[in-house]
C-alpha positions as protocol buffer text, in pm:
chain_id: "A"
residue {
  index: 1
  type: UNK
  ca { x: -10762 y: -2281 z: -4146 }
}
residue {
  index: 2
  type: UNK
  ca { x: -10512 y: -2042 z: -3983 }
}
residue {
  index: 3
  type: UNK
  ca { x: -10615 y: -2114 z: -3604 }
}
residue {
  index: 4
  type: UNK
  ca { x: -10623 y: -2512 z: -3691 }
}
residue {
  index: 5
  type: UNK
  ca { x: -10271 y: -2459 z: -3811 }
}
residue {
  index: 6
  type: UNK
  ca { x: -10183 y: -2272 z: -3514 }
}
residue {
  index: 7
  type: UNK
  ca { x: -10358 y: -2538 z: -3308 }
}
residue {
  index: 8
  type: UNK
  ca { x: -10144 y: -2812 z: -3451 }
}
residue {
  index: 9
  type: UNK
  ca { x: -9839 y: -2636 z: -3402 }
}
residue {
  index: 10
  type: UNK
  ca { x: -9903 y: -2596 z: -3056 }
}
residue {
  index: 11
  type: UNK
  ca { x: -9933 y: -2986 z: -3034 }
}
residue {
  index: 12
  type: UNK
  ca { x: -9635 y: -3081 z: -3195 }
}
residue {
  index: 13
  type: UNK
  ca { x: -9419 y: -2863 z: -2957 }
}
residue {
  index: 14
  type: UNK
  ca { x: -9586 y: -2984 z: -2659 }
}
residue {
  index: 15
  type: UNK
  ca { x: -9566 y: -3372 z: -2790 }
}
residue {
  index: 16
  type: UNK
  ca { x: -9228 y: -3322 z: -3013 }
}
residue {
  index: 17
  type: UNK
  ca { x: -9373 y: -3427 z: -3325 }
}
residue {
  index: 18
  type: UNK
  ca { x: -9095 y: -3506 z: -3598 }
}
residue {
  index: 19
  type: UNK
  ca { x: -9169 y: -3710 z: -3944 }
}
residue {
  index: 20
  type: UNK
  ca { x: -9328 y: -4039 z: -3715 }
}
residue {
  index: 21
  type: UNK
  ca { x: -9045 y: -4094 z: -3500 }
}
residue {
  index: 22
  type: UNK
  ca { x: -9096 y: -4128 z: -3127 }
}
residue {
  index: 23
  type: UNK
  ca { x: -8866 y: -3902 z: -2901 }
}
residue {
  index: 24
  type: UNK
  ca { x: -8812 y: -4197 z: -2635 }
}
residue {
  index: 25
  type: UNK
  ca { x: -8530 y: -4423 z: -2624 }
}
residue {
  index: 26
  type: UNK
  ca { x: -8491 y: -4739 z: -2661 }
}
residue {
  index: 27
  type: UNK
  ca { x: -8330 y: -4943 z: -2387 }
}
residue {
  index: 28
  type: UNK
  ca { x: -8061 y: -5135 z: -2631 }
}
residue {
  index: 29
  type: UNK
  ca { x: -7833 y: -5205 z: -2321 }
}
residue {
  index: 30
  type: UNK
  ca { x: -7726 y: -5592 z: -2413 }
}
residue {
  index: 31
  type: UNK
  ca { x: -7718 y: -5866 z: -2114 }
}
residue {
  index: 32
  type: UNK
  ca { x: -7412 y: -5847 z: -1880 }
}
residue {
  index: 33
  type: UNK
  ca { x: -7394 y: -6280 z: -1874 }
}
residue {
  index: 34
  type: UNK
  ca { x: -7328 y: -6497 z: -2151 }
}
residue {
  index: 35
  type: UNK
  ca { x: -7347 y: -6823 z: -2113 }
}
residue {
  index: 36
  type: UNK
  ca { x: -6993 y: -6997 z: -2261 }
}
residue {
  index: 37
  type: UNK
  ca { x: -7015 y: -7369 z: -2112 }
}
residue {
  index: 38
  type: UNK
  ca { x: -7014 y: -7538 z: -1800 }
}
residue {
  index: 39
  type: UNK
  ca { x: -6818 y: -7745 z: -1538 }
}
residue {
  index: 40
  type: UNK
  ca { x: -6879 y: -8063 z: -1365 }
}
residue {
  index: 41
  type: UNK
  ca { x: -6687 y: -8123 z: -1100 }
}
residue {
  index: 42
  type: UNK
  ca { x: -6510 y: -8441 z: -933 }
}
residue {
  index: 43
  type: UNK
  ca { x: -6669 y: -8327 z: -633 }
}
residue {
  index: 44
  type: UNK
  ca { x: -7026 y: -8293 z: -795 }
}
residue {
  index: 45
  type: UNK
  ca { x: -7064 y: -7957 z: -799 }
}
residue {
  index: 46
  type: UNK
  ca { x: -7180 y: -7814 z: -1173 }
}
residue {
  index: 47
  type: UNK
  ca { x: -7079 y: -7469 z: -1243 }
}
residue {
  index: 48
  type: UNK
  ca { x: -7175 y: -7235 z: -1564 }
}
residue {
  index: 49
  type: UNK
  ca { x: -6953 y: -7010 z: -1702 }
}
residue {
  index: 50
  type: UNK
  ca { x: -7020 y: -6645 z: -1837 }
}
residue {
  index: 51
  type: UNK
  ca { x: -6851 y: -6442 z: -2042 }
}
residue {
  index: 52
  type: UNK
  ca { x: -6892 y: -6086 z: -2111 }
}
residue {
  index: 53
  type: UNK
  ca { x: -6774 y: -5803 z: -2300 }
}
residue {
  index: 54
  type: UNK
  ca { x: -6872 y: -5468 z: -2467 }
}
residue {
  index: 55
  type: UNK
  ca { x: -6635 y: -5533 z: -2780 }
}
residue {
  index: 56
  type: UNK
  ca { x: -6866 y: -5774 z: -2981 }
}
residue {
  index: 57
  type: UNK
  ca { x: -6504 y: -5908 z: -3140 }
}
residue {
  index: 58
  type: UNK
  ca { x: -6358 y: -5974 z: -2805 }
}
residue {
  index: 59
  type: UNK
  ca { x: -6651 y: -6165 z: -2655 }
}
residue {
  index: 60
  type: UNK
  ca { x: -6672 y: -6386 z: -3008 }
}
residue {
  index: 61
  type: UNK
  ca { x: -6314 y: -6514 z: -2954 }
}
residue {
  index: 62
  type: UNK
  ca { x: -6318 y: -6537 z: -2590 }
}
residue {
  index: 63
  type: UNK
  ca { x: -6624 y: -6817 z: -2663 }
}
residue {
  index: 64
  type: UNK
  ca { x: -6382 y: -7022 z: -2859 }
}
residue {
  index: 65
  type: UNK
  ca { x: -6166 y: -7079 z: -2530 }
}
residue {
  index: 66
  type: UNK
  ca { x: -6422 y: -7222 z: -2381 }
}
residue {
  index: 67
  type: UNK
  ca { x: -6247 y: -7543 z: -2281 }
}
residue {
  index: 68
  type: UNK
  ca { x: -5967 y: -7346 z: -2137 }
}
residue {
  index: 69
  type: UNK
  ca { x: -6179 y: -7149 z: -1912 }
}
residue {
  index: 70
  type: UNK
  ca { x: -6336 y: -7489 z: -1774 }
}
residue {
  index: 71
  type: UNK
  ca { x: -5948 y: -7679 z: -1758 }
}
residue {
  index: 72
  type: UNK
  ca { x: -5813 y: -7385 z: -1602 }
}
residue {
  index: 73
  type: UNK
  ca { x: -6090 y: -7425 z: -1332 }
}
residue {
  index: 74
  type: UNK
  ca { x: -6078 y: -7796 z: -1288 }
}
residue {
  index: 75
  type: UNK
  ca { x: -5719 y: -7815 z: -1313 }
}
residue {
  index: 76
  type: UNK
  ca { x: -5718 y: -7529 z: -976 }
}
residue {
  index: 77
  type: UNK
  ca { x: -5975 y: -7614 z: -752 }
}
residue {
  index: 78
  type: UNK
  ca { x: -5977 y: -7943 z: -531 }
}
residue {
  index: 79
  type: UNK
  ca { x: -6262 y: -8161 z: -591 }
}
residue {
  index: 80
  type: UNK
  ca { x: -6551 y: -8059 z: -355 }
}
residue {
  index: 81
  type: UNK
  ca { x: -6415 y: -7673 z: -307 }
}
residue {
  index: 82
  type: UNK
  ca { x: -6576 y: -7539 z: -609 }
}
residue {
  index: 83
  type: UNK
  ca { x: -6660 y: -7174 z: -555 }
}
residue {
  index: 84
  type: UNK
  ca { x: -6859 y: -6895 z: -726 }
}
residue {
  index: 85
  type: UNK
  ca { x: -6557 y: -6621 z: -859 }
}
residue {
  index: 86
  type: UNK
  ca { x: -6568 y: -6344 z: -1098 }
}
residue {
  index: 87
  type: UNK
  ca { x: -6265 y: -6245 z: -1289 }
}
residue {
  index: 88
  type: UNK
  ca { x: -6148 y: -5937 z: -1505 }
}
residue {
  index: 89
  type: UNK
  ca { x: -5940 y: -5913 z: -1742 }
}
residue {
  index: 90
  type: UNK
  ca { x: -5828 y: -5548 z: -1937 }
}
residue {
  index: 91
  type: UNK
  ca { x: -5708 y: -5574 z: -2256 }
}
residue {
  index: 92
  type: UNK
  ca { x: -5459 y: -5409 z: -2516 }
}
residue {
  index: 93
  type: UNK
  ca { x: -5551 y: -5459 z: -2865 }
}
residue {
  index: 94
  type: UNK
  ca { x: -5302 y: -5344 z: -3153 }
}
residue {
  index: 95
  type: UNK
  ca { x: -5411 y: -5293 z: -3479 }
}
residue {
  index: 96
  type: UNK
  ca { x: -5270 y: -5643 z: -3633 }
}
residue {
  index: 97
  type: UNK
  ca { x: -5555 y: -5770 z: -3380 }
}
residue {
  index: 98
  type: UNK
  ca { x: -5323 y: -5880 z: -3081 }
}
residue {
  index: 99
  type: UNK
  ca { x: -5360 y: -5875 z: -2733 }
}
residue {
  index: 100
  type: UNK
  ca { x: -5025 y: -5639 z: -2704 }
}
residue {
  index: 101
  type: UNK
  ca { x: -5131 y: -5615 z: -2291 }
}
residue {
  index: 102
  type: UNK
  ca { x: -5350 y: -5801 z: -2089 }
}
residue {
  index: 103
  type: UNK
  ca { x: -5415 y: -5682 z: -1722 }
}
residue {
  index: 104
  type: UNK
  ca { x: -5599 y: -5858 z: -1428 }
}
residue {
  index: 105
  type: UNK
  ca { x: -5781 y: -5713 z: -1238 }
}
residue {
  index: 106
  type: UNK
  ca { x: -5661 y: -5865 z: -815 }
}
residue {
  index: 107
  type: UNK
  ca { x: -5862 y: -6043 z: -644 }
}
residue {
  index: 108
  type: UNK
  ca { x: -5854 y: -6156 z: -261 }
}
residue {
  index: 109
  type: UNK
  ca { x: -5925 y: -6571 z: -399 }
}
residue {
  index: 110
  type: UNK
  ca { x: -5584 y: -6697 z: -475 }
}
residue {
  index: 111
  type: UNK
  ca { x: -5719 y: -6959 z: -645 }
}
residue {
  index: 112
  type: UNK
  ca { x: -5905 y: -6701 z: -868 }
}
residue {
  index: 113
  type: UNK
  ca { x: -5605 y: -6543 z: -945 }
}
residue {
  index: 114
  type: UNK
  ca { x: -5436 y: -6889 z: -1014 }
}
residue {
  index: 115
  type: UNK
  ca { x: -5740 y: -6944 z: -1257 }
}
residue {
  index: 116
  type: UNK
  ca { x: -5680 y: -6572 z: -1412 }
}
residue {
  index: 117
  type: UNK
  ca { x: -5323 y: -6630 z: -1472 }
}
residue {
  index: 118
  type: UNK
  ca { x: -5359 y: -6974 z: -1636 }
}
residue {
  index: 119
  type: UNK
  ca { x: -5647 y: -6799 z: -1858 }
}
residue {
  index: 120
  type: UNK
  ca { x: -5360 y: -6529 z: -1963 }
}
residue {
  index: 121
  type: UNK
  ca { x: -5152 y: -6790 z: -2158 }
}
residue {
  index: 122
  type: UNK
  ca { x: -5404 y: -6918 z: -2351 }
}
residue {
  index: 123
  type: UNK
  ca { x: -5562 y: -6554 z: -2450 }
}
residue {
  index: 124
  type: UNK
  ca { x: -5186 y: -6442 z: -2537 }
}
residue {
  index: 125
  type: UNK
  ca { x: -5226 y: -6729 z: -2827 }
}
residue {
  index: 126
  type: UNK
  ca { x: -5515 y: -6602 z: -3022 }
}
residue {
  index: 127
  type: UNK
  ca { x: -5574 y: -6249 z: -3156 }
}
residue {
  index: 128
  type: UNK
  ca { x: -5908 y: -6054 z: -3274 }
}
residue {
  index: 129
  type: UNK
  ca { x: -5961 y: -5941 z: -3596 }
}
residue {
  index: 130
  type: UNK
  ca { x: -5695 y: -5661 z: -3743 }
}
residue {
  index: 131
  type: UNK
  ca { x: -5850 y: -5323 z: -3715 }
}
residue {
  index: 132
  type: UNK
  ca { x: -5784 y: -5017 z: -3513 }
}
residue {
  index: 133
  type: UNK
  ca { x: -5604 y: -5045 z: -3183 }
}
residue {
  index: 134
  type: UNK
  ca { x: -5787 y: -5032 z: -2869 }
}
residue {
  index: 135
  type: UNK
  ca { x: -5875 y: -5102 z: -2476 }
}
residue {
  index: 136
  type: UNK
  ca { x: -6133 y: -5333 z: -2447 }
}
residue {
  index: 137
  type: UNK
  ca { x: -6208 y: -5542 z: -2100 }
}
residue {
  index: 138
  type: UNK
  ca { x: -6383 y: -5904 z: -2047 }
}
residue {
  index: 139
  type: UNK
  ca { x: -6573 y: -6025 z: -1765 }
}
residue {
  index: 140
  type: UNK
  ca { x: -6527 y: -6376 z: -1690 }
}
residue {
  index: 141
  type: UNK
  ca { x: -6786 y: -6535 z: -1430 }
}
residue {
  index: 142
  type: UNK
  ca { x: -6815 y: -6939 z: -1243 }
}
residue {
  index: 143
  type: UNK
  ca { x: -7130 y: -6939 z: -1105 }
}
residue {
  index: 144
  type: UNK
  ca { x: -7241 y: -7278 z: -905 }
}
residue {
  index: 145
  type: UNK
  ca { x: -7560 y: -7427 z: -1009 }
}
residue {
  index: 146
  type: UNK
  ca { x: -7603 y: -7752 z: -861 }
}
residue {
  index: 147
  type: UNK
  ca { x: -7403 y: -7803 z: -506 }
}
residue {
  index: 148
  type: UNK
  ca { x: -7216 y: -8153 z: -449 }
}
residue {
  index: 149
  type: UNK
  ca { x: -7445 y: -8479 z: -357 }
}
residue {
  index: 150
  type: UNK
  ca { x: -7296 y: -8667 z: -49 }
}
residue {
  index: 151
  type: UNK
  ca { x: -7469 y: -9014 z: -200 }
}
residue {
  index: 152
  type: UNK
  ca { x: -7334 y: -8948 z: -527 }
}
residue {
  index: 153
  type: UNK
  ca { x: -6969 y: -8896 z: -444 }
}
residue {
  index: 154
  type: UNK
  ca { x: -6945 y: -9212 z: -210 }
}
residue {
  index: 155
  type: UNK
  ca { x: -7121 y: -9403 z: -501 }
}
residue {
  index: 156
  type: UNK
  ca { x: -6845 y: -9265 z: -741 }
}
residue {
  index: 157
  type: UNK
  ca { x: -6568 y: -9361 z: -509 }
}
residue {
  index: 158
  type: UNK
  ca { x: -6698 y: -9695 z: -489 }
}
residue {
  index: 159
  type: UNK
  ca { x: -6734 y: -9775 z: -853 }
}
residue {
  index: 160
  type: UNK
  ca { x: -6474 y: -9968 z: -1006 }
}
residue {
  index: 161
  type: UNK
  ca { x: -6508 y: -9777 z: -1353 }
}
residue {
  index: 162
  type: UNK
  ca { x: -6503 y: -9472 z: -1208 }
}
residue {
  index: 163
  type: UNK
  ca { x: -6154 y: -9532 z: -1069 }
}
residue {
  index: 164
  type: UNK
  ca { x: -6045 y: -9703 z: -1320 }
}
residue {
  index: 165
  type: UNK
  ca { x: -6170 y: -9351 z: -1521 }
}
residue {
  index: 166
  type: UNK
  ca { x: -6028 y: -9104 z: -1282 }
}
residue {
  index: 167
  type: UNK
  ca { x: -5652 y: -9332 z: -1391 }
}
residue {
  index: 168
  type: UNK
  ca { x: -5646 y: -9308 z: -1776 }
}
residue {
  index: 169
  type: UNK
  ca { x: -5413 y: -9030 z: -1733 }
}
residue {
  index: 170
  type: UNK
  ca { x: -5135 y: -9272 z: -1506 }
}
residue {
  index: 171
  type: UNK
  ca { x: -5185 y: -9565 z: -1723 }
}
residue {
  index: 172
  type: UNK
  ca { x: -4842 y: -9700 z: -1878 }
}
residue {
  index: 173
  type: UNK
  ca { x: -4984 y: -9784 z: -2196 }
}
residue {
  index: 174
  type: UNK
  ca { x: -5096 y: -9420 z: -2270 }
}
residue {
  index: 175
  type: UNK
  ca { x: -4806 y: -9253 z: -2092 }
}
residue {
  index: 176
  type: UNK
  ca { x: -4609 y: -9437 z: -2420 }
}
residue {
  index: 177
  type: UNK
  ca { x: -4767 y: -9289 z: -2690 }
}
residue {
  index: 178
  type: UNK
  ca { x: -4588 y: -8956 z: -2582 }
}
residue {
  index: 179
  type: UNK
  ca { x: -4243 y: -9154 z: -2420 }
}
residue {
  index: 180
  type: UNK
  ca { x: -4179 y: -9353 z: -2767 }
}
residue {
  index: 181
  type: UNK
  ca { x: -4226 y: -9041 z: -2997 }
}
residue {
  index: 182
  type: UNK
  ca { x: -4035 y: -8813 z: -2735 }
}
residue {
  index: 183
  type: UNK
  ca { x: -3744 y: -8974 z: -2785 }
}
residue {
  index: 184
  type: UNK
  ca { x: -3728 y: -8867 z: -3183 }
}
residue {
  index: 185
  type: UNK
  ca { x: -3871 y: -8494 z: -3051 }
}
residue {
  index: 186
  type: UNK
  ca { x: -3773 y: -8364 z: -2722 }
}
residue {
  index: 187
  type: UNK
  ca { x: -3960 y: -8012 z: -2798 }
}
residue {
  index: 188
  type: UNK
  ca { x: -4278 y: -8261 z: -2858 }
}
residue {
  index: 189
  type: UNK
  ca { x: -4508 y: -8149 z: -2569 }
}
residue {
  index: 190
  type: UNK
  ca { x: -4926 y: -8049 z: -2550 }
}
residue {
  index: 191
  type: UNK
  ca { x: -5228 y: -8170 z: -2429 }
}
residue {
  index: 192
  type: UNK
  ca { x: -5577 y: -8281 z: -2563 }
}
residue {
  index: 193
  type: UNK
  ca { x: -5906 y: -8434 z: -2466 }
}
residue {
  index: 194
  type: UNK
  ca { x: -6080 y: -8724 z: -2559 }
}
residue {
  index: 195
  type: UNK
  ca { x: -6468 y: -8723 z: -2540 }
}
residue {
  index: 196
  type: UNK
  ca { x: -6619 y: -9085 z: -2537 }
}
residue {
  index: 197
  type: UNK
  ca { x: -6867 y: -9287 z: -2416 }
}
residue {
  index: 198
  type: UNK
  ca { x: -6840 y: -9598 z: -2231 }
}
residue {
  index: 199
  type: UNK
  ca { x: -7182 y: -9878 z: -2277 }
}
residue {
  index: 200
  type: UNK
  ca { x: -7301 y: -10109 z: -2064 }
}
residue {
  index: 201
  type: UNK
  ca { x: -7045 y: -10363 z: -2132 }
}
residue {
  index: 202
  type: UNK
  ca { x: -6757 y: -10115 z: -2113 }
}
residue {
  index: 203
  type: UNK
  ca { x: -6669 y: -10123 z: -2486 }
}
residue {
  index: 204
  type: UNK
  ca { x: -6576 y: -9786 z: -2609 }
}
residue {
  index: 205
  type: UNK
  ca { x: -6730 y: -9570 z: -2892 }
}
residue {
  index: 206
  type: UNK
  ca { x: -6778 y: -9238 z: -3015 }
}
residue {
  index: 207
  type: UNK
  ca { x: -6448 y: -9073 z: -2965 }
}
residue {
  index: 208
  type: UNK
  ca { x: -6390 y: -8704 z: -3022 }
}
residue {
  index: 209
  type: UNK
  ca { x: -6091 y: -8492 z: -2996 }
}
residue {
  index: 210
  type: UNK
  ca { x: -6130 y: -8181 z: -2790 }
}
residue {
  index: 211
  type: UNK
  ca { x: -5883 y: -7879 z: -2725 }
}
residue {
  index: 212
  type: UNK
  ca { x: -5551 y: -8010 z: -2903 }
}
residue {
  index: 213
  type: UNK
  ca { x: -5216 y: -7825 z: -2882 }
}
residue {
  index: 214
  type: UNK
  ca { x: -5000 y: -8088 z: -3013 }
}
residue {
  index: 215
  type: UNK
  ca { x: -4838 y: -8054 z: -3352 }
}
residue {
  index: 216
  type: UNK
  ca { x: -4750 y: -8389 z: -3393 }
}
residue {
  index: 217
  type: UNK
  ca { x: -5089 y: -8619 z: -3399 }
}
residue {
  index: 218
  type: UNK
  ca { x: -4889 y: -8984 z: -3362 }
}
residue {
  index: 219
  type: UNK
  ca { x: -4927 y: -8936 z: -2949 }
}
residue {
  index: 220
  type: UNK
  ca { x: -5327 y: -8852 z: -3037 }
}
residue {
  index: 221
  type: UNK
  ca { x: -5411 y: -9150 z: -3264 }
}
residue {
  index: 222
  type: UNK
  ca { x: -5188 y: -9354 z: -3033 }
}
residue {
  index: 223
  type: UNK
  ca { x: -5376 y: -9279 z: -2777 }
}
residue {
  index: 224
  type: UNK
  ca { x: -5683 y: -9327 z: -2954 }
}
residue {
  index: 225
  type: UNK
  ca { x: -5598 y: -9664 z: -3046 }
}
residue {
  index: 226
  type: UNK
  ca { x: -5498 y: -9768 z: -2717 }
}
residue {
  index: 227
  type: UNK
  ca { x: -5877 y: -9663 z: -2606 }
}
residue {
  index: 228
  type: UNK
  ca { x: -6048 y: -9801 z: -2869 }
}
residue {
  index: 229
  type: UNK
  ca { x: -5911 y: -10192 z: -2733 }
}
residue {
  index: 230
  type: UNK
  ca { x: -5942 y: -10050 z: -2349 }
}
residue {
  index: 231
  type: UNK
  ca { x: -6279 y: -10237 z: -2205 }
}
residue {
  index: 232
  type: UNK
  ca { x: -6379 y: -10066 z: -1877 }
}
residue {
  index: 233
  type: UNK
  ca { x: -6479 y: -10231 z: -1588 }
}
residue {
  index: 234
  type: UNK
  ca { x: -6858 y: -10282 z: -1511 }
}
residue {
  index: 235
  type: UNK
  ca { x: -7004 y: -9995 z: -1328 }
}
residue {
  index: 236
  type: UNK
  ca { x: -7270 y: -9967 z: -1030 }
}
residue {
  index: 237
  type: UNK
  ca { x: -7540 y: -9897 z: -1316 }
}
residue {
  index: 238
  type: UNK
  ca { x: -7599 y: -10033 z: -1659 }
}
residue {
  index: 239
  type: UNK
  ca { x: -7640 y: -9682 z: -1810 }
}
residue {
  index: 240
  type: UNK
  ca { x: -7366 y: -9541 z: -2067 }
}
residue {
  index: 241
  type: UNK
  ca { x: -7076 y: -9308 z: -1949 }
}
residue {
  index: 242
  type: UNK
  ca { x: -6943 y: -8985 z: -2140 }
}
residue {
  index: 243
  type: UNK
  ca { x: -6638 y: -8887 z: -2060 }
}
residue {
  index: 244
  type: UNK
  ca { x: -6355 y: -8641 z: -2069 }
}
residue {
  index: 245
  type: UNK
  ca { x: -5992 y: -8808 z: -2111 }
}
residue {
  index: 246
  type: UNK
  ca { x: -5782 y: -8528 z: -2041 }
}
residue {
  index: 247
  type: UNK
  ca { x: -5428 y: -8555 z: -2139 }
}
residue {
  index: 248
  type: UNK
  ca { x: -5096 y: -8325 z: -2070 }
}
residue {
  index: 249
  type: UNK
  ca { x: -4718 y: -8417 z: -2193 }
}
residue {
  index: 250
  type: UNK
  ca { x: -4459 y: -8128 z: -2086 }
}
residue {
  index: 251
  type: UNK
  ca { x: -4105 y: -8097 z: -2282 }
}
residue {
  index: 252
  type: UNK
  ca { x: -3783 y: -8020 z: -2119 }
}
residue {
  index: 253
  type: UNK
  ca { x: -3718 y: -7781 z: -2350 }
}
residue {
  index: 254
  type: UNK
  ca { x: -3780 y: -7451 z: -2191 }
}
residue {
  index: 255
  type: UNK
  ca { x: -3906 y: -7264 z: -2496 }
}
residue {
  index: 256
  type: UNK
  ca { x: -4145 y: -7431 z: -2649 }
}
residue {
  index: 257
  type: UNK
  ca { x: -4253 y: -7435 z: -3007 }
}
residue {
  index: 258
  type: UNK
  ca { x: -4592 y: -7254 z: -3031 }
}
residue {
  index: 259
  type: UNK
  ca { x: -4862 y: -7497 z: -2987 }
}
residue {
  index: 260
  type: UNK
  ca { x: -5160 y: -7495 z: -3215 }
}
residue {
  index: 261
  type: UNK
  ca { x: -5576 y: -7493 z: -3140 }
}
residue {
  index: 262
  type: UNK
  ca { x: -5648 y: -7824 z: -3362 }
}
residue {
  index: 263
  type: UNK
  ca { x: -5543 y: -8113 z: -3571 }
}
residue {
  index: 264
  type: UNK
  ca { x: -5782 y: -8326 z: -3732 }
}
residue {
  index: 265
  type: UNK
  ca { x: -5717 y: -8698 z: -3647 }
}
């Protein structure tokens, strides 16, 4: 009994036995990418967009800015220049949650940092959860996935309803929801973005508000309206059309009321 005791012992130091549990590691390093969204461009590129962080808080809330990330982009680069970029950000956190300093990391793409800086504003508006305060950084990534299609641009530049799409934004009758209610609030300024789809007979349906920042919603349901009686040219095909209406109003008021993240219409 004595020697198969010793025997055992010897085994256990050689193999590390303790109470079941394997001496080896596991490999719990988490995935550098995380998919947030993705961009279509008027040029036809589509890009995805990653997000990354090591503070599980951080990376939660930096999801819900998802549409900023893609205006930002859209909003910078010229329609068929879309280009991969990967931008850092280090951050500040207080223990109210805040973002009491955010950094970026320079790049040599101006338009990069022209994407970083418009990201800025919109992070400086949301917060984390309180806790306590801490350096935490965020990895933001465009990646192209699909490069722009010659035949499908110079089909979308000769479709009527695609024009007549690419104009919402200049049209008179929308640029007065904001102009009429203006004159009662000069602060009154924001933007928003109206998901819809177009049928075959251009009739309009299925409208969602996306990314809102104005406080007041009589600009948003006026707008609404206003597209609910728009009928849309026919198009080069007789399949439907999702789109995004994207809509900006600025004040001449030079400090702002803080905007908020949503209003239900």
């Amino acid at each position: 009994m004595k020697k198969l005791l010793a025997i055992l012992l010897i085994v256990c130091s050689v193999f590390s036995c303790s109470s079941g549990k394997s001496s080896s590691k596991k490999n719990t390093k988490k995935s550098e990418n995380s998919e947030i969204g993705y961009v279509e461009m008027e040029g036809g590129e589509t890009l995805k967009v990653y997000g990354y962080s090591k503070d599980p808080e951080v990376a939660r809330k930096m999801k819900l800015l998802d549409m900023d990330f893609i205006d930002c982009y859209q909003d910078t680069i010229k329609p068929g220049e879309a280009e991969n970029m990967n931008i850092d950000f280090l951050l500040s956190i207080d223990i109210e949650g805040f973002f009491e300093m955010i950094e970026i990391e320079k790049m040599k793409s101006k338009n990069a940092n022209k994407i970083a800086k418009c990201i800025k504003k919109e992070m400086e508006q949301i917060g984390v959860r309180p806790g306590k305060s801490r350096d935490a950084e965020f990895h933001l990534s465009y990646k192209i996935v699909r490069e722009k299609h010659k035949e499908k641009e110079k089909h979308k530049i000769n479709d009527l309803r695609s024009k007549t799409i690419a104009s919402l934004a200049k049209m008179k009758k929308f640029k007065e929801c904001f102009d009429n209610r203006k004159a009662k609030n000069p602060k009154l300024q924001g933007k928003f973005t109206l998901k819809f789809t177009i049928d075959p007979d251009g009739e309009v349906y299925d409208i969602k508000l996306r990314n809102n920042t104005f406080t007041d919603k009589y600009v948003i349901n006026c707008t609404v309206e206003k597209l609910e009686d728009t009928v849309f040219p026919k198009g080069d095909s007789d399949d439907e059309v999702e789109v995004n209406f994207d809509y900006t109003a600025t004040s001449d008021n030079p400090r702002p009321d803080k905007p908020r993240k949503s209003l239900s219409l």
